[in-house]
N, C-alpha and C positions, 0 to 999 in steps of 0.2 A: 189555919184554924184546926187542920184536924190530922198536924203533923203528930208525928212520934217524935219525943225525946231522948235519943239513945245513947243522953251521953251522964245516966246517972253508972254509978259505983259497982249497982248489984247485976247491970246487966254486961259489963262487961267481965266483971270475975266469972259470973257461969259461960258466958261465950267462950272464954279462957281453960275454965275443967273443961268444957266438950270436945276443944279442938285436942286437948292435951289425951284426952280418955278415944278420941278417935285416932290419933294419932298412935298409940298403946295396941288398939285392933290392930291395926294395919301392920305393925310394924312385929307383929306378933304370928303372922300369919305364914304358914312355909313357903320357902321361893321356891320348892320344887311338890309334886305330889308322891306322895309315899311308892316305896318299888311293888312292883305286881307279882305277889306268892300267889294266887291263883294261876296263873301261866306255868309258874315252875311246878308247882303239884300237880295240874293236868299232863305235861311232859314225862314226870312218873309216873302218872296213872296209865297216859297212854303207851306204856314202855312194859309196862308187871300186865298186862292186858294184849299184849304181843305173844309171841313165837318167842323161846329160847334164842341167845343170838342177836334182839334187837339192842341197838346201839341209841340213842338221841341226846342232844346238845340244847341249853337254854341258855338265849343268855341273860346276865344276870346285871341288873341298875343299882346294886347295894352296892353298900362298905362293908358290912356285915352281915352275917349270914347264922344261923343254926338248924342243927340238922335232928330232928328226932322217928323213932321208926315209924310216927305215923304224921308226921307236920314238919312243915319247912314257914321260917320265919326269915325274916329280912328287913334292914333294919341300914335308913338313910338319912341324909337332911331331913328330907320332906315327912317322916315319919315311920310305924312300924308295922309292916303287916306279916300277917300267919294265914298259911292258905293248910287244910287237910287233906291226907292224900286217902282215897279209898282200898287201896292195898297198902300192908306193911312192903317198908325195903329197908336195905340194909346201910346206911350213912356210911361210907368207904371215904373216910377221909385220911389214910396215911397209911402204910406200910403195905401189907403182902394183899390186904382188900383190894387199896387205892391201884395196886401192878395187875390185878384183875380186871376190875373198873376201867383202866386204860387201855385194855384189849390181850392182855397175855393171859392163858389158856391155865386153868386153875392146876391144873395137876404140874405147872413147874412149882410153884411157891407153895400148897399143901400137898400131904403125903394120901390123900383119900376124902372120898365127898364128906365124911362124917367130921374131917376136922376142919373142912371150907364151912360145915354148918354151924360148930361149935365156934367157930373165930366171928361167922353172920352173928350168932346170938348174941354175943360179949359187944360187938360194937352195936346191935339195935337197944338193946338195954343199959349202953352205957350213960349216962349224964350229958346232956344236952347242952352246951355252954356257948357263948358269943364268939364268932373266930372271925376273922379277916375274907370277906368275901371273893373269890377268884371270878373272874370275867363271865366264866361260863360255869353251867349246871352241866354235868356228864352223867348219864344213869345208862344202866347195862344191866339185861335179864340175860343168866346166865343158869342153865342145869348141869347138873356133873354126878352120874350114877344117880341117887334118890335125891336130891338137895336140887333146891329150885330156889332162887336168891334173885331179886332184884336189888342191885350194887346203884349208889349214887352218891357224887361228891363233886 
């Protein structure tokens, strides 16, 4: 007497949008959670807040990576995150930076502090762009005569 009829038209079509509309959630949802740029920015924060000299390694959960003089972005499945760093550094991602960065002593690849500082400024100001993320985060604070540079790539 005081069953439910559940077998008219209009209640199976909305049962039908809901499973189909929860189905759309779910399936929409990342299988992994986005990579951690707060880690990698505190690694160069705590690297420019060092002694001359200090050396530290991050490693890194992205595909892709960008490096600007005051933010590291990262960027996976799971999503995109951007962590700020409280000191500028220098993004050493290739050439006579990146042979510094990996531990070789500035005065073989520049001729004087004054052009290890003008070659820092050109790549902290240059254009920010998406690159291929490598395994690990490498950052190195490094002085040489008046130039004080924290390197990272």
């Amino acid at each position: 007497m005081f069953d439910t009829h559940v077998d008219t038209l209009y209640v199976w079509v909305a049962l039908g949008a809901v499973s189909v509309a929860v189905f759309g959630v779910v399936a929409s949802l990342p299988a992994s959670a986005p990579p951690d740029a707060t880690t990698a920015a505190t690694t160069v924060d705590e690297v420019a807040t060092s002694p001359p000299g200090s050396v530290a390694t991050h490693e890194l959960d992205a595909e892709e990576w960008t490096l600007s003089g005051r933010a590291i972005g990262l960027r996976a499945d799971g999503g995109v995150a951007h962590a700020t760093v409280l000191d500028p550094y220098v993004p050493a991602l290739g050439g006579r930076l990146a042979a510094v960065l990996a531990g070789a002593p500035p005065r073989r690849y520049f001729r004087s502090p004054a052009a290890l500082g003008r070659a820092a400024e050109r790549a902290r100001t240059a254009d920010a762009e998406w690159r291929p993320a490598p395994e690990r985060l490498r950052v190195r604070h490094v002085r040489w005569g008046g130039v004080d540079v924290v390197l990272a790539g």
